[in-house]
N, C-alpha and C positions, 0 to 999 in steps of 0.2 A: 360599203354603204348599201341601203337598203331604195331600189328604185319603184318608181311611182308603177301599179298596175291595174289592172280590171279591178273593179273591186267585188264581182259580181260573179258567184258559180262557183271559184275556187275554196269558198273558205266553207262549202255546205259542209264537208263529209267531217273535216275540225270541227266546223259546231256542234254536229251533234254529239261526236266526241267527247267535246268539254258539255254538253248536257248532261251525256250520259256517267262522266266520269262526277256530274253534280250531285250524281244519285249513289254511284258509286264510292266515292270516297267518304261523306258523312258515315253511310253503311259500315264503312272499318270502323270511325269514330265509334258510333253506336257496341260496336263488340268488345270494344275496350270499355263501356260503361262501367261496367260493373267492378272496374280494378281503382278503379280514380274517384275522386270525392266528387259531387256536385258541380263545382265551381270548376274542379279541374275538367270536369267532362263538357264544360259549360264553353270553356276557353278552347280546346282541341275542337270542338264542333264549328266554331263561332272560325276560328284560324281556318278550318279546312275550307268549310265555306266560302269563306273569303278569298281566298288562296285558287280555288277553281275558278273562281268569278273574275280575280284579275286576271291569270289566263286566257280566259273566253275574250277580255275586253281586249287586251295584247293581242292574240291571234286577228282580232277582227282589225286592228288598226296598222300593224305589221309590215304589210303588203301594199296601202297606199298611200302610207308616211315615209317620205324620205327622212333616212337617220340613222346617227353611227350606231354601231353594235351595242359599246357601251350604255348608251340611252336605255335601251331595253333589259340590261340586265339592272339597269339602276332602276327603272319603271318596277320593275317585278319583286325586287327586294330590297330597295329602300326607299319606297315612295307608298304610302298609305292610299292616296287615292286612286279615281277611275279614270282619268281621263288622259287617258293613254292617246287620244290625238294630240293634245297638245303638248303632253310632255315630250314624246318621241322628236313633234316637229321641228328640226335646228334653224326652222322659217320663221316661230314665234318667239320673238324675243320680248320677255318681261321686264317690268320697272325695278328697275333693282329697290328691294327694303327700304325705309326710311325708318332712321335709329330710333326713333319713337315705337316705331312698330316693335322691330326688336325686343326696347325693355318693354312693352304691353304685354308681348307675348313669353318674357321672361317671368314677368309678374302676376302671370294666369298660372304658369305653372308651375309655379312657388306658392300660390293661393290654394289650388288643385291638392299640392303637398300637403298645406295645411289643415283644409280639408279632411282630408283621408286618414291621416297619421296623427292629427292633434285633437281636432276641435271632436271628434267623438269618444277620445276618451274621457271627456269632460263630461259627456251627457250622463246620467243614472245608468244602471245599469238595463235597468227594467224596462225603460223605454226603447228596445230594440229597432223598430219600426224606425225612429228617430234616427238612431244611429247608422242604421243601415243607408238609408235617404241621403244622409249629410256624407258618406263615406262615396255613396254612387257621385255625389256632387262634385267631390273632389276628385274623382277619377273620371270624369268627364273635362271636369276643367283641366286635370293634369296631361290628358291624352289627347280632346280632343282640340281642344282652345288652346293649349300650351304646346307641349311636345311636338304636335302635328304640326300648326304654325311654323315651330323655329325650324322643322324640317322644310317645311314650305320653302320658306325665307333662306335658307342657306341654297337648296334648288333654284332659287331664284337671281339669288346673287351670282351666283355660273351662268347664269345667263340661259337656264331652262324652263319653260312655262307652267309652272308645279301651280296651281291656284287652290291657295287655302281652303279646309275641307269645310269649315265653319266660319262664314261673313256676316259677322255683326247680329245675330240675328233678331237679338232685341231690338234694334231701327224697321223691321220690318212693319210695312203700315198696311199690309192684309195679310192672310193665311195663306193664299198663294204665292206671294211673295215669300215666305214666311219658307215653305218646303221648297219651292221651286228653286231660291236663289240664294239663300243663307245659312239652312240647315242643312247639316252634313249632305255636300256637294259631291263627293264619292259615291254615295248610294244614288243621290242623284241625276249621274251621269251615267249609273251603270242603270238602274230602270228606264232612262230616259232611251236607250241602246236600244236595251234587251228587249222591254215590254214596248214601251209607249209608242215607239217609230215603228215597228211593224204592227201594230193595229189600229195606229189612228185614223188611217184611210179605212177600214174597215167597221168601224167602232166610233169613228169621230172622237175628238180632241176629250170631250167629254168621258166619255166612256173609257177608253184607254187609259184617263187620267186618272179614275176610277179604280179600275185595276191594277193600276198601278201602289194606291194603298191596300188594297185587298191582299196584293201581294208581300209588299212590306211588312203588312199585319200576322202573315203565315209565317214570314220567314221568323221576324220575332220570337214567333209562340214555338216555331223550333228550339231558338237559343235559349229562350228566358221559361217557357214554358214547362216545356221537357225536362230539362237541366233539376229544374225546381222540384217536377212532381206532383205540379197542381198550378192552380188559377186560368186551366186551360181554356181559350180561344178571346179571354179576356187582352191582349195584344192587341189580335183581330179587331175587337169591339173597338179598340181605342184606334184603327188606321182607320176603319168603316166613320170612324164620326170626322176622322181630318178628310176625309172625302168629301162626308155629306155637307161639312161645314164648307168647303173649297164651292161644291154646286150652290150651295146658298149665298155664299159671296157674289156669283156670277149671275146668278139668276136677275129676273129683270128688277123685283124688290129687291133683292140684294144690293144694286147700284145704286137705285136710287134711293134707300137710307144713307146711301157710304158706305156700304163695309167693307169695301176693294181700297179706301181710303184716308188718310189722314186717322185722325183722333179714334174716330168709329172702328175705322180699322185695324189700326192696331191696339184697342181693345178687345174687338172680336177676334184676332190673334189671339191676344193673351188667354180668355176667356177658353176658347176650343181647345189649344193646345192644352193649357194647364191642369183642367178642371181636371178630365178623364184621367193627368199621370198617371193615377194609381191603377187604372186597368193596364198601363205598360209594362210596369213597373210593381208589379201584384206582391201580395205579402209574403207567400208562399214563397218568390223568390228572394226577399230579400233578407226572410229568413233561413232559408235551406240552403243560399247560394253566394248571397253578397256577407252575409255575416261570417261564415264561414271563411270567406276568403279573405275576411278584412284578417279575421283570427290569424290566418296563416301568414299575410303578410307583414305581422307584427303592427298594425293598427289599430286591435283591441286588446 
């Protein structure tokens, strides 16, 4: 077992470590570019990525999480998300699934399937853009509403506090609501870490919260932008307006229209999020990177 310790000092020289290996490992990615198709270099970047960042989150929770050995090897490679507190802790004990839950999330990624592998070869040929959209829809639904869930829920039932990376997030009735507590909750836990708690005393709740899409938006235009070849900083564009919409929410007309709540709000949800897709989501990738990759994995 792993006993409770300082949490303070010991983990400087690992952190910068796992910074510096942030910078370092993409960099191999990158030399391997030029041997792998798009989508393949898309995927190794997007893994490496990821892979340093659960690291970083694991090192930093490690030392003042009590928890058996196994937890941590299961955190690290078979758990998608970031919240390496609570899964580690054998303190938190979760509700176990309810069978409803189960077939929902059996039947997201069965729909995800459909998605992906069916309904775009249906579309024309000519309308790529279309295709490509409807195939990224199923592979979100497949991976992150589906697969991820029943991972969740199977963690859960052992009696480990794995919380689902994606909560409903069409029920969201503002934009803050909306990233803070319902869209992918992995990333959200790891900026909430990394960025937001050491510069909100410096920077106010505001401001850190800020940066915190600033950085989302960079990180994106790495996988998506790069990968692609073009529509560059257009990612950015799109984390810079979930910001500004997030201050307009809060702001003092912001409340008092409602857009922090009910009807209003989650229209103005919908509204911010949706409009911009297409700078996330840019053409150039979904045609250099996601059509390609639907090509190869026998979806078109």
């Amino acid at each position: 077992m792993v006993s409770r310790t300082d949490q303070t000092g010991s983990d400087d020289v690992p952190h910068s470590m796992g910074w510096l290996s942030l910078i370092v490992l993409p960099a191999g990615a990158f030399a391997l570019r030029s041997t792998l198709p798009a989508w393949g270099f898309m995927w190794l970047l997007a893994i490496t990525i990821f892979a340093v960042l659960k690291w970083l989150t694991w090192w930093r929770a490690r030392k003042h999480v009590k928890h058996a050995r196994w937890r941590s090897i299961a955190y690290l490679v078979a758990w998608p998300g970031m919240d390496a507190d609570s899964f580690l802790d054998s303190n938190q004990l979760p509700q176990r699934p309810a069978p409803h839950a189960w077939l929902w999330a059996i039947f997201e990624t069965a729909l995800g399937a459909v998605c992906l592998w069916g309904i775009p070869r249906l579309v024309p040929s000519g309308d790529g853009l279309l295709r490509g959209w409807i195939g990224m829809l199923g592979l979100i639904l497949l991976l992150h509403f589906g697969t991820f869930q029943l991972v969740a829920y199977f963690w859960q039932s052992l009696g480990v506090a794995a919380t689902p990376i994606m909560h409903a997030p069409l029920r969201s009735h503002s934009l803050s609501e909306f990233w803070g507590k319902r869209w992918n909750l992995g990333f959200r836990q790891l900026s909430h870490d990394l960025i937001f708690r050491p510069l909100h005393r410096t920077l106010g709740a505001g401001g850190a919260g800020f940066l915190v899409f600033v950085a989302s938006g960079l990180l994106h235009d790495l996988v998506i932008s790069i990968p692609a070849r073009g529509g560059y900083g257009l990612p950015t564009i799109y984390f810079v307006v979930q910001g500004a919409g997030v201050a307009i929410e809060r702001s003092h007309a912001g409340r008092r229209i409602g857009l922090g709540r009910g009807v209003s709000g989650w229209i103005f949800m919908a509204v911010i999020t949706a409009t911009p897709a297409f700078w996330l989501f840019h053409r150039p990738f979904v045609n250099n990177v996601i059509l390609p990759f639907m090509h190869a994995i026998g979806a078109l």
